[in-house]
C-alpha positions in Angstrom: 0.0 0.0 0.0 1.5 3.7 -0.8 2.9 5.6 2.1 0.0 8.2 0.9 -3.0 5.5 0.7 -2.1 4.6 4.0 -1.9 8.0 5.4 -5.5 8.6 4.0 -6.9 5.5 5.4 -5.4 6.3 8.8 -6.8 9.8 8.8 -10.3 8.2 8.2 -9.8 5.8 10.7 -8.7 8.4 13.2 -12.3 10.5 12.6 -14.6 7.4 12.4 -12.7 6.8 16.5 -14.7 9.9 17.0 -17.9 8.6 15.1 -18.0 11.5 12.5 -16.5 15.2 11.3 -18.1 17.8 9.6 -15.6 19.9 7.7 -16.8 23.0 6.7 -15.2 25.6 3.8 -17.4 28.7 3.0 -16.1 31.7 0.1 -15.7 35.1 1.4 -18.5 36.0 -0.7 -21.1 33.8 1.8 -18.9 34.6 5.0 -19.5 38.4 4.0 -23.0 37.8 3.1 -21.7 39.7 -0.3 -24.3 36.3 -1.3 -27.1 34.7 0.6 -28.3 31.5 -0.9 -32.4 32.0 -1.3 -33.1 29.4 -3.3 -31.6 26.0 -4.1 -31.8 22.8 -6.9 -30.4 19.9 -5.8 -29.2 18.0 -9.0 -29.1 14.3 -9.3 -26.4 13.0 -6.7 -24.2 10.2 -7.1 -23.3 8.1 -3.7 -21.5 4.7 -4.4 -21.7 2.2 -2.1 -20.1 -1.0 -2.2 -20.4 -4.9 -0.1 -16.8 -5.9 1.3 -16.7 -9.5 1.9 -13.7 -12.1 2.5 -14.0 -12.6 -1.2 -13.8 -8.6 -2.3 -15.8 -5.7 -2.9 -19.4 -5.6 -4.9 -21.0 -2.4 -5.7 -24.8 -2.6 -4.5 -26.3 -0.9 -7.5 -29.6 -0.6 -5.7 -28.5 0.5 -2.0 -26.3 3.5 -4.2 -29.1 4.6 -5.6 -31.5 4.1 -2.7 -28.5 6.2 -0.3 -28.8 9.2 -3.1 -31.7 9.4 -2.7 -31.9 9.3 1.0 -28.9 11.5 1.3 -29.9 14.4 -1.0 -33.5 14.0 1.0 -31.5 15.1 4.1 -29.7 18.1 2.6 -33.1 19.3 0.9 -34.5 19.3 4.9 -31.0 20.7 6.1 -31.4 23.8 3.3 -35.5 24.4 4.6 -34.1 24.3 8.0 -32.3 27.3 7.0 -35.3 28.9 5.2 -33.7 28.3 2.0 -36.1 27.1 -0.7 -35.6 24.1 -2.5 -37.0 24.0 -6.2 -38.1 21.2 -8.4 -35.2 19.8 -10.3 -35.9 19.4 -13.9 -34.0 16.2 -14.1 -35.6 14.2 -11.7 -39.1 13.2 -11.3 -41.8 12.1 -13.1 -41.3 15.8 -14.5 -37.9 15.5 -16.0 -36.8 17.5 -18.7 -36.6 15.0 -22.2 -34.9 18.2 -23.9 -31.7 16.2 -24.9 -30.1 19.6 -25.1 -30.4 20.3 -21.8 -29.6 16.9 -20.5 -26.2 16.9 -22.6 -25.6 19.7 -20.8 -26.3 18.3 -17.2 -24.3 15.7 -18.0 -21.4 17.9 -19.0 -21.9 20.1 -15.5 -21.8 17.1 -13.6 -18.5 15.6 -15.2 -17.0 19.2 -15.2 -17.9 19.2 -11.3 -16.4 15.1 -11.0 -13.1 16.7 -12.4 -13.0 19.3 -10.4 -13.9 17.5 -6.9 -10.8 15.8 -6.6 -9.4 19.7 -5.8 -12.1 20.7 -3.4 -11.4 17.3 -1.1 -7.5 17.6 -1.2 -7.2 21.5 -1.4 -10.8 22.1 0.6 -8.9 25.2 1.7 -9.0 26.8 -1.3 -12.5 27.1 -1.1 -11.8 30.4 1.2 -10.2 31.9 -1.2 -12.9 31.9 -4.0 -9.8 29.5 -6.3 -12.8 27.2 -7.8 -15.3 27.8 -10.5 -17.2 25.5 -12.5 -18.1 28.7 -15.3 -20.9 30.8 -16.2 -22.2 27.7 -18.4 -24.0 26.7 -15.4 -26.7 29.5 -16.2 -27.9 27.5 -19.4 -28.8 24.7 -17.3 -32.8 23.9 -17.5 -33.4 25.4 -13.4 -35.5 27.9 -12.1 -34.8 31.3 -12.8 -34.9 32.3 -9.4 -32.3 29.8 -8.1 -29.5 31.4 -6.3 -27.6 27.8 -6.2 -27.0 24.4 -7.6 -26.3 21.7 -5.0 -23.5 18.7 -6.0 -23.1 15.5 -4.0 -21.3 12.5 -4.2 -20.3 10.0 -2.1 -18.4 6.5 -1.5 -19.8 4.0 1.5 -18.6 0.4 2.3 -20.7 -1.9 4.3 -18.8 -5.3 5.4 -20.5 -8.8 5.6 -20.1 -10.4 9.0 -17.4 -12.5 8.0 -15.2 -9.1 6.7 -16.5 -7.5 10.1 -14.8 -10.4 12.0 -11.5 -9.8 10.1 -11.4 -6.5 10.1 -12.0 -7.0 14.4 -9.3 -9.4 14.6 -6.6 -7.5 12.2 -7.3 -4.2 14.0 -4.3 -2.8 12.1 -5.5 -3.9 9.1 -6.6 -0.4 8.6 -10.3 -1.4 6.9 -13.6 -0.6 8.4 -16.7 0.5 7.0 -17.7 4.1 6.3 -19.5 6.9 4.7 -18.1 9.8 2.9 -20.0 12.3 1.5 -19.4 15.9 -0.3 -21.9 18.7 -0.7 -20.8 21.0 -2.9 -22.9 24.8 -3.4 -22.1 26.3 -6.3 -23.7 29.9 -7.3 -26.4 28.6 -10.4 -25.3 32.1 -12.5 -21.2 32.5 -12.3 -20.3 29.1 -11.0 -18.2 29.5 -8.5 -18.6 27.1 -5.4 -19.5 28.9 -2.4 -20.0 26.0 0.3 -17.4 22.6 0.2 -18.4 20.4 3.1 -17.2 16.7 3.7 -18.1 15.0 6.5 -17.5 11.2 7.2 -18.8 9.1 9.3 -19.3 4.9 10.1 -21.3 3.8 7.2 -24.3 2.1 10.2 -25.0 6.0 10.0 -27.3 5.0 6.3 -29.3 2.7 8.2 -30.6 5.7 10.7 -32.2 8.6 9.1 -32.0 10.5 12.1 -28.4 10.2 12.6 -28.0 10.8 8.9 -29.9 13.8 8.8 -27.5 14.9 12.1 -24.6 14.3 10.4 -25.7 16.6 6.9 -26.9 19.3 9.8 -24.0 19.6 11.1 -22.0 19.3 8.2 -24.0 23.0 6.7 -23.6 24.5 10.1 -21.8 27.5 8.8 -24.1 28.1 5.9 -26.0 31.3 6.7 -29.8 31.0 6.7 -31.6 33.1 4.1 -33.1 36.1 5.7 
């Protein structure tokens, strides 16, 4: 395993001890309320979670899509919480846009935003300096014309079988365990720019428990100003 890999696995393992973190990166722009988020669409999230058994890993095609839904569920109650509105996505739904234009171009959004994620989790800093920007093609996208922000989130879960739970018990510096890690990323629907970068983690049991779920996206938006 590389020195790195390791390093990142340990880290994990070091915030799962303390069940969960909730890091939180806002641009100056929200911390100066030069921008209040209003309004919000939440567009179709992507959470992957695979089965780790004795045998290897399986992605549960089902339970990822069931978790997205679950999980972008919570942040749509975590926004109203905050008296920020959350509008009817066009691409989800029995509603959804069949405009292939639009869809192409939902698709291209959401890859631009996979390419750029890799620099909001390892450079999450950056987020306070206003360094990322996804361009003002978001504004084409097929949203509300009132929407203030587009909200991204992905994820990666494992979930162990009770034979991988054993081993990973008896080879405690095996450094494997289950667990949950999300990102929410809120990016302003007219210039691009991401405005809120949060990534909390947590022990994946936490998908099994709404309520603990929805705690852990809470606290995860903390620092995201309510709309006035």
């Amino acid at each position: 395993m590389k020195a790195s890999t390791r390093l990142a696995l340990l880290f994990i393992g070091c915030v799962l001890a303390c069940h969960q973190a909730e890091a939180q990166y806002l641009n100056p722009k929200i911390v100066e309320k030069k921008i209040t988020v209003h309004s919000a669409v939440i567009l179709p999230a992507k959470v992957e979670i695979t089965k780790e058994s004795s045998k290897g890993s399986e992605m549960m095609v089902a339970e990822s899509e069931q978790t997205s839904k679950t999980v972008s569920e919570a942040v749509g109650k975590t926004l109203e919480q905050k008296k920020i509105t959350v509008l009817k996505s066009p691409f989800e739904g029995e509603s959804a846009t069949t405009d292939d234009n639009h869809r192409y171009l939902l698709a291209d959004i959401q890859t631009r935003y996979d390419a750029l994620l890799p620099k909001l989790v390892n450079k999450s800093k950056d987020v306070k300096k206003a360094r990322f920007s996804l361009g003002d093609e978001v504004m084409l996208l097929n949203v509300d014309k009132s929407t203030d922000a587009l909200i991204f989130i992905r994820g990666q879960g494992r979930v162990f079988t009770k034979g991988k739970t054993f081993f990973s018990l008896v080879n405690l510096f095996s450094m494997d365990f289950p667990f949950v890690f999300i990102t929410i990323g809120i990016v302003d629907a007219r210039t691009g720019e991401v405005l809120v970068f949060t990534k909390p983690v947590s022990a994946s049991k936490v998908l099994k428990d709404p309520k603990a779920l929805n705690k852990l996206i809470t606290k995860s938006l903390k620092k995201l100003p309510a709309s006035s």
